[in-house]
Short mmCIF file of the C-alpha atoms (twelve columns), coordinates in Angstrom:
data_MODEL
# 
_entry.id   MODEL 
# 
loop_
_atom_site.group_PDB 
_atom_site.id 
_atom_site.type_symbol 
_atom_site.label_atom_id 
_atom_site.label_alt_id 
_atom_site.label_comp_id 
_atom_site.label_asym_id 
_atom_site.label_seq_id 
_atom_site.Cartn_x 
_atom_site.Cartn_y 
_atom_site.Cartn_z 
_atom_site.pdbx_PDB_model_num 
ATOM 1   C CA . UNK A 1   15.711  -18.085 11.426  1 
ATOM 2   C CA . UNK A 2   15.875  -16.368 8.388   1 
ATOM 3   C CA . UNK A 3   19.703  -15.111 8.020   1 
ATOM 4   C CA . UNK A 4   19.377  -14.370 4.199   1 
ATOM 5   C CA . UNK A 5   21.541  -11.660 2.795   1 
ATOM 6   C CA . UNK A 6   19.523  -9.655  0.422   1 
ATOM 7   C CA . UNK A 7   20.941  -8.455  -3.065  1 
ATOM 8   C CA . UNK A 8   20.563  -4.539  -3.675  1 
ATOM 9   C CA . UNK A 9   20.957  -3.855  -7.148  1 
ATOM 10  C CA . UNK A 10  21.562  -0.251  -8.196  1 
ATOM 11  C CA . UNK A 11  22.753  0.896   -11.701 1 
ATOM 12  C CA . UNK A 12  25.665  3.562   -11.245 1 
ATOM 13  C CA . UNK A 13  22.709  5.985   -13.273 1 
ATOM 14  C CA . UNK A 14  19.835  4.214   -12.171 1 
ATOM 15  C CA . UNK A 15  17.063  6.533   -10.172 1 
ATOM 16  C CA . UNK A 16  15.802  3.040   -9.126  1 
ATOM 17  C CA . UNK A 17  17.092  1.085   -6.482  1 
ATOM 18  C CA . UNK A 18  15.883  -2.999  -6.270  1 
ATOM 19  C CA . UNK A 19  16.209  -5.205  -3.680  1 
ATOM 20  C CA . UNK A 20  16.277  -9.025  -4.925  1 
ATOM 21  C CA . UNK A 21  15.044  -11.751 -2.593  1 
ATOM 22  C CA . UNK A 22  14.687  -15.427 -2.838  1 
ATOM 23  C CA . UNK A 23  12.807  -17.439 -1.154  1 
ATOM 24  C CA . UNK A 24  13.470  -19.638 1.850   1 
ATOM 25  C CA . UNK A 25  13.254  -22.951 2.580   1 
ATOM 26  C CA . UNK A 26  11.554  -22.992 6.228   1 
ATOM 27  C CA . UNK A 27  9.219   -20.392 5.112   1 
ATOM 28  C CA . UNK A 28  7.955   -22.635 2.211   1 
ATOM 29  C CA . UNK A 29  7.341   -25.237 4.850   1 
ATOM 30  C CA . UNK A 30  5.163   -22.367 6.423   1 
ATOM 31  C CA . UNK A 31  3.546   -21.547 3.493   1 
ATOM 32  C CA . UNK A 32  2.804   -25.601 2.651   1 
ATOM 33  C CA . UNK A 33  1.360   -25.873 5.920   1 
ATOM 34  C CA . UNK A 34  -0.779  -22.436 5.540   1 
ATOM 35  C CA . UNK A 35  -2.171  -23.036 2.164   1 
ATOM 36  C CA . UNK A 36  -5.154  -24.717 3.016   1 
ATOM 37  C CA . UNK A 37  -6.470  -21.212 4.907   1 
ATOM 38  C CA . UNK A 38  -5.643  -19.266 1.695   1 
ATOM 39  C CA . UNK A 39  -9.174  -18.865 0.886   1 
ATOM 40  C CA . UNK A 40  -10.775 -17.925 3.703   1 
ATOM 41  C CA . UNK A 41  -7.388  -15.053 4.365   1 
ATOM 42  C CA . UNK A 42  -8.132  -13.586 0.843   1 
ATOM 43  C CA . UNK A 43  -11.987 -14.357 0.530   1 
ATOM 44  C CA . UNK A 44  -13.329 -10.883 -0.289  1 
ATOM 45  C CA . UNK A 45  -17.091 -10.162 0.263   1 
ATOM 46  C CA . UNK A 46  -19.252 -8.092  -2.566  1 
ATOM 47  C CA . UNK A 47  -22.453 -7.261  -0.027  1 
ATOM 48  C CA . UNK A 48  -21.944 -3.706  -0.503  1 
ATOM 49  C CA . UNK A 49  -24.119 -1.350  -1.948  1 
ATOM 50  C CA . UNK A 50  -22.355 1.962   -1.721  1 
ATOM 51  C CA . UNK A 51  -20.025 3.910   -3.566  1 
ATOM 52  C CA . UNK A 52  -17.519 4.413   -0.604  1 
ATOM 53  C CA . UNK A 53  -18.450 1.284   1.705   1 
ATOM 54  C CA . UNK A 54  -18.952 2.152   5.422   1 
ATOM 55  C CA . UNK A 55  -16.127 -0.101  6.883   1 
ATOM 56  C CA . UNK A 56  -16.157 -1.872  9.670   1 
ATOM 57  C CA . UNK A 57  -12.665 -1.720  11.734  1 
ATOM 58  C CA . UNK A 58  -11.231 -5.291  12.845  1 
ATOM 59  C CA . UNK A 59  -10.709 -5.507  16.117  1 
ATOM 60  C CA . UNK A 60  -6.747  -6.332  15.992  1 
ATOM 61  C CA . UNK A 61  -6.778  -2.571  14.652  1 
ATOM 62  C CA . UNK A 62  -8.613  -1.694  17.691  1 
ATOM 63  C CA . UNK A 63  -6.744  -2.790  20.390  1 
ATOM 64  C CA . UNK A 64  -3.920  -0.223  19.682  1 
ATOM 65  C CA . UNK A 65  -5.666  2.387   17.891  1 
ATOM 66  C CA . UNK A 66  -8.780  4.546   17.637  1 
ATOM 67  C CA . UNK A 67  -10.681 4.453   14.257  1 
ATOM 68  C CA . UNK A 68  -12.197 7.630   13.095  1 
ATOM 69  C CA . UNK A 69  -14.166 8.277   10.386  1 
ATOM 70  C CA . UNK A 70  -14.593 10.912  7.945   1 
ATOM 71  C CA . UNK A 71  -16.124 11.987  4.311   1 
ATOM 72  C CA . UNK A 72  -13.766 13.936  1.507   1 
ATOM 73  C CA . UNK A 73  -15.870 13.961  -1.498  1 
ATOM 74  C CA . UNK A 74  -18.223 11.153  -0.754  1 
ATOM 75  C CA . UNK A 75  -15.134 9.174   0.007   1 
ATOM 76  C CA . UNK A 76  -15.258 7.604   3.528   1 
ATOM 77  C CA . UNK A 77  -11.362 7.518   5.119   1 
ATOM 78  C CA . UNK A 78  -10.716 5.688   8.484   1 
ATOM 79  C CA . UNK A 79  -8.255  7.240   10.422  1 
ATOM 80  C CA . UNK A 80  -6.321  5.362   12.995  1 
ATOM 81  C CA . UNK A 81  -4.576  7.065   15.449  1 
ATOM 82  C CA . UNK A 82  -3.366  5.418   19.266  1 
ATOM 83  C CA . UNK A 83  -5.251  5.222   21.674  1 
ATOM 84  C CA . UNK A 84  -4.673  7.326   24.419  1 
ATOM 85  C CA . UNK A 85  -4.106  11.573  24.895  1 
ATOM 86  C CA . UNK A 86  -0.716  11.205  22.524  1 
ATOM 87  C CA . UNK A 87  -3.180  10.010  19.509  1 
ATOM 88  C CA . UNK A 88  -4.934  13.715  19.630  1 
ATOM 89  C CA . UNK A 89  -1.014  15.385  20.372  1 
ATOM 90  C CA . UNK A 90  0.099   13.207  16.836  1 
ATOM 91  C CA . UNK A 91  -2.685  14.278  15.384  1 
ATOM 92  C CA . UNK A 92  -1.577  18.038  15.489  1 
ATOM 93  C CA . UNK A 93  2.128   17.877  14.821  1 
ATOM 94  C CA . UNK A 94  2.237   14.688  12.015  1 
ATOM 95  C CA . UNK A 95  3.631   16.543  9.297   1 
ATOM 96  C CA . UNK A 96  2.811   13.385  6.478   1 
ATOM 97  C CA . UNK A 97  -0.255  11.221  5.942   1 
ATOM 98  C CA . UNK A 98  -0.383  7.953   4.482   1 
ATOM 99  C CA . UNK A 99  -3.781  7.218   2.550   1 
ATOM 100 C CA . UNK A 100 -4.022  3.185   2.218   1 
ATOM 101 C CA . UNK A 101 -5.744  1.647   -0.272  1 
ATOM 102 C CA . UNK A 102 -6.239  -1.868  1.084   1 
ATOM 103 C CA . UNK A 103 -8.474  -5.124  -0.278  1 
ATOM 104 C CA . UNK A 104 -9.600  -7.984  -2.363  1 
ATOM 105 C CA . UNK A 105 -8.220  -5.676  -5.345  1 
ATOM 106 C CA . UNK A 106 -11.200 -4.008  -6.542  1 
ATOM 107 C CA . UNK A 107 -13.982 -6.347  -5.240  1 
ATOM 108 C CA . UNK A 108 -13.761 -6.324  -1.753  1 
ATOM 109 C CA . UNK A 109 -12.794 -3.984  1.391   1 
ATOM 110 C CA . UNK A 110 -9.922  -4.511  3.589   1 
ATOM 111 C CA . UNK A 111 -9.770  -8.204  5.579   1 
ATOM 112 C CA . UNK A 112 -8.403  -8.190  9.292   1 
ATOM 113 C CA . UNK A 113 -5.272  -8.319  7.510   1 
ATOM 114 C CA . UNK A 114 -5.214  -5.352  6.102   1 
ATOM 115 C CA . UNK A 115 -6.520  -3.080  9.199   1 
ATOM 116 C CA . UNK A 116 -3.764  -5.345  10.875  1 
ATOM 117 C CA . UNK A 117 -1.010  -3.939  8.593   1 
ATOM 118 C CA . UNK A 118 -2.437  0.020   8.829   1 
ATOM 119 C CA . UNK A 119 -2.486  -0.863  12.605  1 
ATOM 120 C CA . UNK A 120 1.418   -1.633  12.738  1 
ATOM 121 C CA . UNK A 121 2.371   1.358   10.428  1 
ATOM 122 C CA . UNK A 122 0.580   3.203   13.072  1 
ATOM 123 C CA . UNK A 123 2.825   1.860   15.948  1 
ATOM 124 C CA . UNK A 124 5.811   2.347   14.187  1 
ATOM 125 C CA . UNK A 125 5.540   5.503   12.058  1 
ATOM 126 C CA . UNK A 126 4.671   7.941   14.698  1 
ATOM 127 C CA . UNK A 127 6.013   10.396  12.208  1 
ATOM 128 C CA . UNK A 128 2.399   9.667   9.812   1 
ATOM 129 C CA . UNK A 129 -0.826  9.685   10.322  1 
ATOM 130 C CA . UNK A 130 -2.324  6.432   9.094   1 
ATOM 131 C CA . UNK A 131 -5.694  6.385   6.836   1 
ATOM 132 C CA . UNK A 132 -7.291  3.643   5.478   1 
ATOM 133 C CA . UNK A 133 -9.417  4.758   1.937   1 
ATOM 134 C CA . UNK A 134 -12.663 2.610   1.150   1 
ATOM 135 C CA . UNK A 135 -12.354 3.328   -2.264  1 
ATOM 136 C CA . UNK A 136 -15.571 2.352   -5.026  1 
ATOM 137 C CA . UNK A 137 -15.785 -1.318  -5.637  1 
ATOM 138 C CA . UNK A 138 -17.118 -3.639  -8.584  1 
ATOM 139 C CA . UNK A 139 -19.741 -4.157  -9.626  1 
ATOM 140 C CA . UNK A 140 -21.319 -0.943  -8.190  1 
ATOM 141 C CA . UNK A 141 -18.818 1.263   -9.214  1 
ATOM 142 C CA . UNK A 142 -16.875 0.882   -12.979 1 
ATOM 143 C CA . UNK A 143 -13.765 2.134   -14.043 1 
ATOM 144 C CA . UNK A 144 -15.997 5.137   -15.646 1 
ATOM 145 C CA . UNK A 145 -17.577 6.352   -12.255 1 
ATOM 146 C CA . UNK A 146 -14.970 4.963   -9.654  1 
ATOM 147 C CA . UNK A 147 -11.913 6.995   -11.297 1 
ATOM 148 C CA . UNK A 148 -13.314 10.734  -11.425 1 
ATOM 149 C CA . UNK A 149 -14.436 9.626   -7.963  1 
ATOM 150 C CA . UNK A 150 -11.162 9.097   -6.774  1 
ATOM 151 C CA . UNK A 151 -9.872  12.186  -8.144  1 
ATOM 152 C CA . UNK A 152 -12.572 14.378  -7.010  1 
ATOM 153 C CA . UNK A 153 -11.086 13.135  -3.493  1 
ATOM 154 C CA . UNK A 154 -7.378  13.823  -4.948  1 
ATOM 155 C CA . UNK A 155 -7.804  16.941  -5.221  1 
ATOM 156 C CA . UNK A 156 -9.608  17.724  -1.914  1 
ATOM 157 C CA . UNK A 157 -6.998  15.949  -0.287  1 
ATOM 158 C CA . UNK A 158 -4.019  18.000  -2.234  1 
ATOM 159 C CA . UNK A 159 -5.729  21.255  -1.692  1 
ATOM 160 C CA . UNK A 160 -5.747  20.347  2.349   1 
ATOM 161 C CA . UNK A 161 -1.588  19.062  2.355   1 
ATOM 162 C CA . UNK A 162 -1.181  22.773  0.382   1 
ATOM 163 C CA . UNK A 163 -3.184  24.848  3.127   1 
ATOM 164 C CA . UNK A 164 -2.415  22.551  6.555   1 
ATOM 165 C CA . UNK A 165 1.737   21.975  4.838   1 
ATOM 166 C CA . UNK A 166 1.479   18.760  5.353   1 
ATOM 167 C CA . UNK A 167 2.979   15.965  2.444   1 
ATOM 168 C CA . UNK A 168 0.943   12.981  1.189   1 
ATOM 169 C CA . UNK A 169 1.933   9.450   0.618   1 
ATOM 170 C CA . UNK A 170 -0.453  6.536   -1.517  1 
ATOM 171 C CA . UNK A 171 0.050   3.123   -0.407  1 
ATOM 172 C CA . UNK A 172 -1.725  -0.159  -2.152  1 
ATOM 173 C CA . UNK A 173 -2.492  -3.464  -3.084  1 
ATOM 174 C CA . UNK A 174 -2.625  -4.693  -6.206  1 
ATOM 175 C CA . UNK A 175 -6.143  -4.954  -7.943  1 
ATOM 176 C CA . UNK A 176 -6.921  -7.825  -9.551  1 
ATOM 177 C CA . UNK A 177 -5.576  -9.794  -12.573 1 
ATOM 178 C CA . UNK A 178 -4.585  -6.654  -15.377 1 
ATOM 179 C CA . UNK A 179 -7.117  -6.264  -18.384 1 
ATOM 180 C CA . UNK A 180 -5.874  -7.165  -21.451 1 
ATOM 181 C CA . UNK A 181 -7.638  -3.738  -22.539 1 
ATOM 182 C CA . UNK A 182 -5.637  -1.394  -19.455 1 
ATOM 183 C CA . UNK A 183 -1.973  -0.124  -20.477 1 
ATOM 184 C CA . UNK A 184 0.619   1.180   -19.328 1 
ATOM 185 C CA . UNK A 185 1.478   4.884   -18.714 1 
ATOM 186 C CA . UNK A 186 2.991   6.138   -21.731 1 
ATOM 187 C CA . UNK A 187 6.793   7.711   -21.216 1 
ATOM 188 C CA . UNK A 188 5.506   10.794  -21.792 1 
ATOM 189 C CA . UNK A 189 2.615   10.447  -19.388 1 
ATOM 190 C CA . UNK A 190 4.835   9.051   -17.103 1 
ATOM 191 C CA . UNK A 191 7.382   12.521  -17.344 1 
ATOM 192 C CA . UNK A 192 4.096   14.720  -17.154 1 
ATOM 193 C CA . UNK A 193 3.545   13.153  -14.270 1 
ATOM 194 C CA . UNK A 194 7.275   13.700  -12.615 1 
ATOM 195 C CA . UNK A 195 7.680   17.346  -13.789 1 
ATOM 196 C CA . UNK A 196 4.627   18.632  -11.938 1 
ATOM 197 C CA . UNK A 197 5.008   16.690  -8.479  1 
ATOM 198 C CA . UNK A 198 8.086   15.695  -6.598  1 
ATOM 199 C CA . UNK A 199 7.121   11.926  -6.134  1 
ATOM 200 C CA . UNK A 200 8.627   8.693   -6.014  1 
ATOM 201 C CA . UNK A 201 7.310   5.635   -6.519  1 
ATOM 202 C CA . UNK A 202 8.153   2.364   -4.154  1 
ATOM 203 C CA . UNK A 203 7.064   -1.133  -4.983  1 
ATOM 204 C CA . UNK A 204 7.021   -4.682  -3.991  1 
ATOM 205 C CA . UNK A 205 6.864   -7.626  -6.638  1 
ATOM 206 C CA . UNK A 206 5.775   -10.934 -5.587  1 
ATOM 207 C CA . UNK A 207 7.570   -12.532 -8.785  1 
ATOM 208 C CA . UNK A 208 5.071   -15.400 -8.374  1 
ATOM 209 C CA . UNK A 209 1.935   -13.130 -8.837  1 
ATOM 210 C CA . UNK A 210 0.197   -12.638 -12.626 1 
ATOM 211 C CA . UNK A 211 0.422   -8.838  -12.537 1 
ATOM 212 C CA . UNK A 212 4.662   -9.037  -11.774 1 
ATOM 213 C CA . UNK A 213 6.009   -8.713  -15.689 1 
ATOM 214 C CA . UNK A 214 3.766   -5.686  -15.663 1 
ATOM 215 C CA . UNK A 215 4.925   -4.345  -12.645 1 
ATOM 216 C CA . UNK A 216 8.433   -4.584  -13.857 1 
ATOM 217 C CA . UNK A 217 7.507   -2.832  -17.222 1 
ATOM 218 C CA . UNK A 218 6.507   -0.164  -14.918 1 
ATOM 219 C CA . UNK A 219 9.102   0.397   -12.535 1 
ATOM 220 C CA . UNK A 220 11.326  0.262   -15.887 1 
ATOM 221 C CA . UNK A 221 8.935   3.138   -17.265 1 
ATOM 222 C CA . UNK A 222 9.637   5.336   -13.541 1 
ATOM 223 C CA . UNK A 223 13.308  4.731   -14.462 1 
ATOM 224 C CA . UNK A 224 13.613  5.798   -17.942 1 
ATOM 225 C CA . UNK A 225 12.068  9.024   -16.715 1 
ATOM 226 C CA . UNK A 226 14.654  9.223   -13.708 1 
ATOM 227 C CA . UNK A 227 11.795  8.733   -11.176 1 
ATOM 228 C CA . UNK A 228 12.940  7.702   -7.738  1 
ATOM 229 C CA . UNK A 229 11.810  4.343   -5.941  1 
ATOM 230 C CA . UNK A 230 12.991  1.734   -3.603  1 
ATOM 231 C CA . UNK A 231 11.787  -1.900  -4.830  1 
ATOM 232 C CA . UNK A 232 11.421  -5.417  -3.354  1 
ATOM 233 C CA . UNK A 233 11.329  -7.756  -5.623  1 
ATOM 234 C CA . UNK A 234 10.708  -11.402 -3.511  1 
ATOM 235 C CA . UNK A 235 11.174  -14.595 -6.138  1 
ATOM 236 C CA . UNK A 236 8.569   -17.644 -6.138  1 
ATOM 237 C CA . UNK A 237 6.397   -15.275 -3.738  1 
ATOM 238 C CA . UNK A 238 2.642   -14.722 -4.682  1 
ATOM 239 C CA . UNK A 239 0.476   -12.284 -4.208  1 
ATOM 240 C CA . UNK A 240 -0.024  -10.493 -0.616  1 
ATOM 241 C CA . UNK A 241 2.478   -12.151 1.043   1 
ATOM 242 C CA . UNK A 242 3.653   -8.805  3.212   1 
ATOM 243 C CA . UNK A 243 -0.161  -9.516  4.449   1 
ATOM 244 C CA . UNK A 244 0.856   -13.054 6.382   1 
ATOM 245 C CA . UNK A 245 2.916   -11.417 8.524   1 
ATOM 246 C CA . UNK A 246 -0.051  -11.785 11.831  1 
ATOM 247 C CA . UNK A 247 0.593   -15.667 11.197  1 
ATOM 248 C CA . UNK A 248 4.445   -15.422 12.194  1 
ATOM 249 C CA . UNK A 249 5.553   -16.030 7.795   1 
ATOM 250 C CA . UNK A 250 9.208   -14.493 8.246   1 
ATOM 251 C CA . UNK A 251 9.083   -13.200 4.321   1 
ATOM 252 C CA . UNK A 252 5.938   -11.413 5.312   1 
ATOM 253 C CA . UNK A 253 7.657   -10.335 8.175   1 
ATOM 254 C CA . UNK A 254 10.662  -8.940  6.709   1 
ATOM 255 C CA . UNK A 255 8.209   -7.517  3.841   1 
ATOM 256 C CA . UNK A 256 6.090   -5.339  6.110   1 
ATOM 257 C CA . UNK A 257 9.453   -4.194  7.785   1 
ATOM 258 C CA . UNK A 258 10.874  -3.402  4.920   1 
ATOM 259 C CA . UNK A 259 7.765   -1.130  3.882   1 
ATOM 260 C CA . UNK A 260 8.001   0.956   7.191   1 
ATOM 261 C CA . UNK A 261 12.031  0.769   6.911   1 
ATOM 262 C CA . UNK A 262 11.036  2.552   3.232   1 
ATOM 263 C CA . UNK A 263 8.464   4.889   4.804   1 
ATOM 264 C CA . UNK A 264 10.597  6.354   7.864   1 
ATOM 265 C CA . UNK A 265 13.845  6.658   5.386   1 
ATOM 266 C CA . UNK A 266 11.396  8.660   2.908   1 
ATOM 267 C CA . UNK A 267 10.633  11.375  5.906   1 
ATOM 268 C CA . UNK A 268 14.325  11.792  6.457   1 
ATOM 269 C CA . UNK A 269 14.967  12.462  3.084   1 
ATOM 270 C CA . UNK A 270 12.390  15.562  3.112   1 
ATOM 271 C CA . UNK A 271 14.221  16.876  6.667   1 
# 
């Protein structure tokens, strides 16, 4: 069992709060012993010929929850609600929906992983309505076409919170390896950005993974401009690991806890 004490750091002016995790010994046992299935857990597939990719929802997604689907701007969003009469009663009193946007980074749509983790945030955030995005993947949709897209949908979706008062939440993967051509929001960007919405920004880091220095950068950015977020930063972890918690991996375990812990705590700050 994992009795590990995490480390919360928190500067006395800091808007960011980080909690600093190391990694255990039985769970890199696990991990040794896992590594061989690696490929086939993050294999993505790149068969698609659409825009917004007509998903297909696993069936460990299905066993507690019905999948519905819907189009906002050519954008196809699964919606996964329980099964049961109290899915359709959630469905008219959630006041927050979480859009996911879940897969191989920006190659392939959400593995049974994925529609396993949207499935648990379902069962324990009864408080949010849980939607999975299948947002434009390469090589069918560039950078050039794939973010107006996404925006086009954006602002659908923020003219519906406005008129239904209900509040939005983003949640992600990361994409692949960074571009040596993409950069960083600027500080000024970054205030822009702050002043107009009232947002905060949570993370994990697997400190392991080639995107974590510039995921650091960033949540150093959201703190110079006094945005608010509640971090996980996991050391010798690589990427996806909150993903491997269907095979029993406690850090996985603990991760994806620790994302609905951050979730549930955000709705009680808004009450």
């Amino acid at each position: 069992m994992n009795d590990q004490k995490p480390t919360v750091v928190v500067e006395p002016t800091s808007s960011i709060r980080v909690n600093h995790r190391d990694y255990h010994i039985p769970d890199a046992a696990t991990q040794a012993l896992l590594k061989p299935f690696a490929s086939p857990i993050l294999k993505h597939h790149t068969s698609h010929t659409e825009a917004s990719p007509r998903l297909s929802p696993h069936k460990t997604a299905e066993k507690g929850c019905r999948v519905e689907e819907t189009l906002v701007d050519e954008t196809r969003i699964f919606t996964l609600l329980p099964n049961g009469s109290w899915g359709e009663k959630r469905r008219l009193a959630v006041p927050h929906k979480l859009y996911c946007f879940a897969g191989g980074g920006s190659r392939g749509p959400p593995n049974k992983d994925h529609w396993a983790l949207c499935a648990e945030l379902c069962s324990k955030l009864p408080q949010y309505e849980i939607n999975l995005v299948s947002y434009p993947l390469v090589p069918v949709s560039p950078a050039s076409t794939t973010i107006p897209h996404l925006e086009n949908a954006h602002q659908t979706l923020a003219r519906e919170a406005r008129e239904q008062s209900f509040r939005m939440s983003f949640i992600g993967d990361s994409a692949d390896a960074i571009d040596q051509n993409d950069s960083l929001p600027s500080r000024k960007g970054t205030q822009e950005v702050a002043l107009v919405s009232i947002i905060k920004v949570d993370g994990i880091i697997a400190a392991y993974d080639v995107p974590a220095p510039d995921a650091v950068v960033f949540r150093k950015r959201l703190e110079e401009c006094s945005v608010k977020g509640d971090w996980l930063e996991w050391e010798k972890q690589l990427r996806c690991f909150p993903l491997m918690f269907p095979n029993h991996v406690r850090e996985g375990i603990d991760a994806k806890d620790w994302t609905a812990d951050i979730l549930r705590s955000n709705i009680q700050r808004e009450e």
